[in-house]
C-alpha positions in Angstrom: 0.0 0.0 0.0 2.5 2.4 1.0 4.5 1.7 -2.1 1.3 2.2 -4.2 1.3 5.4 -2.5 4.7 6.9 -3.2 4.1 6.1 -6.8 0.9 8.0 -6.7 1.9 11.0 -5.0 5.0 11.0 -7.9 2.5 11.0 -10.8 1.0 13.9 -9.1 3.9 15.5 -9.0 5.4 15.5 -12.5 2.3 16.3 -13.6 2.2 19.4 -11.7 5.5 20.1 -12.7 4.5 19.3 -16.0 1.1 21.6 -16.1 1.0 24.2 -13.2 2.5 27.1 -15.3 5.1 30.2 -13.7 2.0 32.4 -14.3 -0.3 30.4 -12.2 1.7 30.1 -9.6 2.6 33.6 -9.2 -1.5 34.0 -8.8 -0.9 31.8 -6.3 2.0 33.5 -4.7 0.0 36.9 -4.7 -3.0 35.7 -4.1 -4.5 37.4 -0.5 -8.0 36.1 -0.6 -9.5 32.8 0.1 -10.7 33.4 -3.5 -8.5 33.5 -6.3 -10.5 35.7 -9.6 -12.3 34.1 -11.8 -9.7 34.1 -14.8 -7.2 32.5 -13.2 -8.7 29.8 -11.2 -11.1 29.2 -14.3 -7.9 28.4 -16.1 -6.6 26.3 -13.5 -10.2 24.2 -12.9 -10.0 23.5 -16.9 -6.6 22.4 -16.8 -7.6 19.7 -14.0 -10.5 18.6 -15.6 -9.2 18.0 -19.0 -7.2 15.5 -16.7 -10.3 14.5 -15.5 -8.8 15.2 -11.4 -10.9 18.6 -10.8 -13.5 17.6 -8.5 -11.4 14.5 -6.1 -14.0 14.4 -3.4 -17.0 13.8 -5.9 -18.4 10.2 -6.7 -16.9 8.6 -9.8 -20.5 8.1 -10.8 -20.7 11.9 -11.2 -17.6 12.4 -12.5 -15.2 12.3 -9.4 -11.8 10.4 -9.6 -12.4 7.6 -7.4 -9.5 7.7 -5.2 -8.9 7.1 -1.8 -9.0 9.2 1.3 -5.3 9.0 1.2 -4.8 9.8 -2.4 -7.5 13.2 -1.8 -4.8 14.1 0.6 -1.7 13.7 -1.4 -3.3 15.4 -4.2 -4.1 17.9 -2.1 -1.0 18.5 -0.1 1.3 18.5 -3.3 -1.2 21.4 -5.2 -0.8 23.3 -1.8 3.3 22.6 -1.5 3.8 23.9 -5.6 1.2 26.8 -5.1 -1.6 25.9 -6.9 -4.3 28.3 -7.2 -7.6 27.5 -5.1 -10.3 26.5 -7.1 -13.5 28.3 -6.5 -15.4 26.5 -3.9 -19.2 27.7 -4.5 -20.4 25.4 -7.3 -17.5 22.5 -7.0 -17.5 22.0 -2.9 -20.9 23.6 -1.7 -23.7 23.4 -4.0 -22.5 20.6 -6.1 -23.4 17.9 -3.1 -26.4 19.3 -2.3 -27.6 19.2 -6.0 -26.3 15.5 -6.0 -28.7 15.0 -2.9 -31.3 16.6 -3.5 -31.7 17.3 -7.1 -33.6 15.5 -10.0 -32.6 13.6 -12.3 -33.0 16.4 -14.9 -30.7 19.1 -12.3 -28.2 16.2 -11.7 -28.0 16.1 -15.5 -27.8 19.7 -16.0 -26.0 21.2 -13.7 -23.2 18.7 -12.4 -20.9 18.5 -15.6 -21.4 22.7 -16.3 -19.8 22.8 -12.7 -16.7 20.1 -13.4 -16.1 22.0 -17.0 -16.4 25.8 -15.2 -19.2 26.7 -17.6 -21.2 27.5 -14.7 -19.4 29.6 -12.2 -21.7 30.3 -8.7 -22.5 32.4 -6.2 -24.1 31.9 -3.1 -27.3 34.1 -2.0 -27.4 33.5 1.9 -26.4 36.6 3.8 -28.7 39.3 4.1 -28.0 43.0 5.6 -30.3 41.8 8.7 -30.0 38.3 8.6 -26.3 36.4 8.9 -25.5 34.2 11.4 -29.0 34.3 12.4 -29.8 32.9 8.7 -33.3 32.1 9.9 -34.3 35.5 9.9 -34.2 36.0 6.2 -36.4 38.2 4.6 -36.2 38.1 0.6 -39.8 37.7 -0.5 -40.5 34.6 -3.2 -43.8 35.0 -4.1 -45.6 32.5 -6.4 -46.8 33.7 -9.5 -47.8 30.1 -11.9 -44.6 28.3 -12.9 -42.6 31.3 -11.4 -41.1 32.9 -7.7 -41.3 36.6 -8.2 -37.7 37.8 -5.4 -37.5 41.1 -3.9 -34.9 42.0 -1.6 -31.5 41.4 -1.5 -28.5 39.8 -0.2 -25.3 40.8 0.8 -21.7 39.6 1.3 -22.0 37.6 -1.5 -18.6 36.4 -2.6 -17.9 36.8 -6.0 -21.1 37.9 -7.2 -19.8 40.0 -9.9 -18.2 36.7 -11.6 -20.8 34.5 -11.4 -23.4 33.1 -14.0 -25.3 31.0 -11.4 -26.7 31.6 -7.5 -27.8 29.2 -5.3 -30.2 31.1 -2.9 -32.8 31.2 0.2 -35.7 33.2 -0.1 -38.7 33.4 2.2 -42.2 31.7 0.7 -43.8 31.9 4.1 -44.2 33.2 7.4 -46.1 30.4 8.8 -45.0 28.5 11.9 -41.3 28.6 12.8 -38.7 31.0 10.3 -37.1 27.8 9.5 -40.3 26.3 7.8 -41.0 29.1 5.4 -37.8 28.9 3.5 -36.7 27.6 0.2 -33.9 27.2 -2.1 -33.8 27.9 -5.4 -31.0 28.1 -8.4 -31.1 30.7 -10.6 -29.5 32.8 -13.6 -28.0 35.9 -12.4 -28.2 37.5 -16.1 -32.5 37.4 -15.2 -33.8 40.9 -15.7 -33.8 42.8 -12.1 -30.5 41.4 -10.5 -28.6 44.4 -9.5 -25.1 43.9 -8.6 -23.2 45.8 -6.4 -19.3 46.0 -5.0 -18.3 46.1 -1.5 -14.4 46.4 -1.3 -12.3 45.0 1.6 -10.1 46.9 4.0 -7.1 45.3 1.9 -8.9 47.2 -1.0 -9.8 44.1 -2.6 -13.2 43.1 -4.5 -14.3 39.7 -3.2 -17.5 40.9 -2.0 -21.1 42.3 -3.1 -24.6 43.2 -2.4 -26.9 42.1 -4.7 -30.5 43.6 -5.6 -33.4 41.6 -6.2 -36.6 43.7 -8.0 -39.3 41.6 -9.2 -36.9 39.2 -10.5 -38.4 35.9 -11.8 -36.8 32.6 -11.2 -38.8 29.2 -12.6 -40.1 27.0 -10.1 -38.2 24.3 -11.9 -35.2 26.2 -10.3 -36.1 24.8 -6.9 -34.0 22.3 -5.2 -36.3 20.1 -2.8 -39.9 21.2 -1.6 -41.2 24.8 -1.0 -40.7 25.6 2.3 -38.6 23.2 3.4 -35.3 25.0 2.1 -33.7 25.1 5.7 -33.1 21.3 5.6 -30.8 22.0 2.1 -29.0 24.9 3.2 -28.1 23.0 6.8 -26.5 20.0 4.5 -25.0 23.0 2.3 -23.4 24.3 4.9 -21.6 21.1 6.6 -20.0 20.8 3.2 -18.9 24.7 3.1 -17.4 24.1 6.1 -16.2 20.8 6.1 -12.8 21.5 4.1 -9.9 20.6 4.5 -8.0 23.3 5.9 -4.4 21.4 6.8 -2.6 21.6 3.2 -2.9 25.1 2.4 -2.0 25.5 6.2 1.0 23.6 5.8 2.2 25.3 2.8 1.6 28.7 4.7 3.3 27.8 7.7 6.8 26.5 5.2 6.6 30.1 3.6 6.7 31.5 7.3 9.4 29.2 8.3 11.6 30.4 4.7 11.2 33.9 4.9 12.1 33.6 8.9 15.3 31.6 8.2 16.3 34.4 5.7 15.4 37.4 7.5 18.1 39.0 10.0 16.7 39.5 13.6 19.0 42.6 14.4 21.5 41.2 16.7 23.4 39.0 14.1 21.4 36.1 14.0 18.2 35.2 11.6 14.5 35.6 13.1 13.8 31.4 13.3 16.2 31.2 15.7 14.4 34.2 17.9 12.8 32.2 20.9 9.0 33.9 20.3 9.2 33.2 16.8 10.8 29.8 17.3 7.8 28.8 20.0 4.6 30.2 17.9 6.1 28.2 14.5 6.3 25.0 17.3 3.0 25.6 18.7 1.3 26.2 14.9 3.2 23.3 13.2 1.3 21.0 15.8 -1.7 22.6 15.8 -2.1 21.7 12.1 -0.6 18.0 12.7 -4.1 18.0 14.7 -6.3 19.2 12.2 -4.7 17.3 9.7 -5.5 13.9 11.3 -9.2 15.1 11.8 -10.1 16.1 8.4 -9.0 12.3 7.6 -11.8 10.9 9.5 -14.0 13.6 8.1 -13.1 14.2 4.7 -13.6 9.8 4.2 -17.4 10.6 5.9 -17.7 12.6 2.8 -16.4 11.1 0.5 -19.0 8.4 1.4 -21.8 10.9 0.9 -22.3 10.7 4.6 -22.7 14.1 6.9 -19.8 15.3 8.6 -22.3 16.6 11.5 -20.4 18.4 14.5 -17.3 17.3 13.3 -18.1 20.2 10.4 -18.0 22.8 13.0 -15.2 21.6 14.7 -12.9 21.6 12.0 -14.2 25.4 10.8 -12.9 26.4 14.4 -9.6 24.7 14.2 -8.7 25.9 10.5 -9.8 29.4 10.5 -8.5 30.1 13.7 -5.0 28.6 13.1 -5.0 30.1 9.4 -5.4 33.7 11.8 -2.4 32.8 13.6 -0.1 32.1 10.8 -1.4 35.1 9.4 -0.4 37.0 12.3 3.1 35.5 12.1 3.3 36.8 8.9 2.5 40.7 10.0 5.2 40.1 12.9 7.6 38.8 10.4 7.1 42.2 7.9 7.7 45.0 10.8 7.0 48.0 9.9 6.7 46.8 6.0 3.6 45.3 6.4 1.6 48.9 7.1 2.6 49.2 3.1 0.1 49.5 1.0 1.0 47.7 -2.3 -2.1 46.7 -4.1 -0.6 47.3 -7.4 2.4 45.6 -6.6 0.2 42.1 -5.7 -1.5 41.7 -8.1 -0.5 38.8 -11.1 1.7 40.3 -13.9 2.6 43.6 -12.3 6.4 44.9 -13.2 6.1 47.6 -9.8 9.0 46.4 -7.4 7.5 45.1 -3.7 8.8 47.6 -0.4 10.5 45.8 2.0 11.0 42.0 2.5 9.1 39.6 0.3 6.9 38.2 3.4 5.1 41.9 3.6 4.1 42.0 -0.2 0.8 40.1 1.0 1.4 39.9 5.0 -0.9 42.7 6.2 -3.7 41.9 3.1 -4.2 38.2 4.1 -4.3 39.2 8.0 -7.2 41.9 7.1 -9.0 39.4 4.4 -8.8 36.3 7.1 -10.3 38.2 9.8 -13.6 37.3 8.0 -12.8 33.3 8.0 -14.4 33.0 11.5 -17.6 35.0 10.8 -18.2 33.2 7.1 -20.1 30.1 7.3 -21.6 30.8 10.3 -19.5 32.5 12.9 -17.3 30.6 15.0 -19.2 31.5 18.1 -22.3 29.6 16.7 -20.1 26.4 15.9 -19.1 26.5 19.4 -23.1 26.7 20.1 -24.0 24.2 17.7 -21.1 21.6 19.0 -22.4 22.1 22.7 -25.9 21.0 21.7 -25.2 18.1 19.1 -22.1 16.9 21.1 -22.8 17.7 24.8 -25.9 18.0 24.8 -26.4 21.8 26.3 
């Protein structure tokens, strides 16, 4: 087996080395967001799925690649140690399950191989301006109208908006009963007449975000995934999935750029920063931290790939990996000094000739500290996945 292995995670490598081009990687390299733009990871996602490797936690009966739990995580891991761009996780790792699980035969059909190819490119319509972690209290209006939902409203934070073709959303159908019971999600075309879209721009300058406007926008009733009303059921599953990922490669590969740009860096007094005590403890501390993580998303990452739900174990991992991600984050802002209060936006971003200020670790240090703040609060703040473990797992 373990030989099997090592020849596995070789093919993966020379065909990285083989395909992941200079200019994708410096996307990578420069990359500050959880999301990498459209373009590029577009390019990557149809690189991998000419291979036919794009989607390794999917069944093969939908066009996943059958491998183990332990091949996922080689693949993985080796992208994350050469710097492969992130693929956009809306349609591939959130709403693609849920369509597998709840859809017809006729959405399976559809929609399943436009999200492998990147044809279809998502958005997801959860957040509104009063309703966020407290997702029950959602108030866009789907009325029916025949074969039709007529939305008004609108929703907010909505990553990547202003790329997408395709939202999967949550309106509100009724009022009856509980908040949970009136809900219902639907997929829709965000080129239907009365979608407004609107940027909201990070601290770190950068346009991840949007509000989107909903006037009298109609959206067929064939566009619904599972029954009227009963919307809160899909978006629960949804949102295991968005925050069941696995968090340990990417933190790994973070954590070995800390680690080189500290063992280069001089610490003032004739020696190099990795051998500063402070330094040397939090690389100590996060390096096991991740070692943890790492061995739970194995038990939770083969529950998915077996179609089952991850449960509490979802929550626990968000904690884990957005909080550590912070960490190493912060590292990287103690590392800059007094570079990393540089702004350098033009400097960042893929294919720019304007020289970085100041060590390379502070070209995206201060960016990726501002952008991760919002990993705790997206898919559902961490203070409700502390809530939701105490009830599921303790029993509070």
């Amino acid at each position: 087996m373990a030989q099997a292995l090592d020849v596995f995670r070789a093919e993966i490598r020379d065909w990285l080395s083989a395909n992941l081009t200079d200019e994708l990687r410096e996307v990578s390299r420069k990359s500050t967001s959880v999301f990498v733009d459209k373009p590029h990871t577009l390019k990557w996602q149809r690189i991998l799925h000419e291979k036919g490797w794009v989607a390794p936690t999917w069944p093969a009966q939908y066009g996943g690649t059958g491998w183990s739990e332990a091949e996922r995580h080689i693949f993985a891991s080796e992208c994350a140690l050469v710097g492969a761009p992130s693929l956009a996780p809306m349609g591939l790792r959130m709403v693609a399950p849920v369509i597998m699980h709840y859809g017809t035969p006729e959405q399976k059909a559809w929609y399943l191989p436009r999200i492998l190819s990147g044809e279809d490119y998502w958005c997801q319509g959860y957040s509104e301006p009063g309703a966020g972690s407290d997702l029950a209290s959602l108030s866009l209006r789907a009325e029916r109208d025949g074969d039709h939902y007529v939305l008004n409203g609108s929703k907010i934070w909505t990553t990547h908006a202003h790329f997408a073709n395709k939202m999967f959303c949550l309106v509100r159908t009724s009022r009856d009963g509980r908040p949970q019971q009136g809900i219902t999600f639907l997929l829709l075309d965000m080129d239907t007449p009365g979608i407004v879209v609107r940027p909201i721009l990070s601290i770190a300058d950068d346009h991840d975000f949007n509000q989107v406007f909903f006037d009298n926008v109609r959206v067929p009733v064939s566009g619904r995934l599972g029954e009227e009303d009963q919307g809160w059921g899909v978006a629960k599953y949804l949102l295991e999935f968005e925050r069941a990922v696995a968090h340990s490669a990417g933190l790994k590969a973070a954590l070995s750029d800390i680690v080189r740009h500290a063992t280069a860096l001089e610490d003032g007094v004739g020696g190099k920063l990795i051998h500063n005590p402070s330094i040397a403890r939090k690389v100590s501390l996060l390096s096991a931290q991740i070692t943890a993580i790492e061995a739970s998303e194995d038990v939770v990452m083969a529950q998915v790939a077996r179609g089952l739900n991850p449960g509490p174990a979802a929550s626990m991992l968000k904690i884990q990996g957005t909080e550590t991600a912070q960490k190493v984050q912060e590292l990287g802002v103690e590392l800059s000094g007094d570079y990393a209060a540089v702004s350098q936006f033009a400097a960042r971003q893929p294919g720019s000739n304007e020289e970085p200020i100041g060590p390379a670790v502070a070209l995206t240090a201060l960016a990726r500290y501002f952008n991760g703040r919002a990993s705790t609060i997206y898919g559902g703040s961490n203070e409700i996945q502390r809530g939701i473990i105490s009830k599921m797992v303790l029993g509070l």
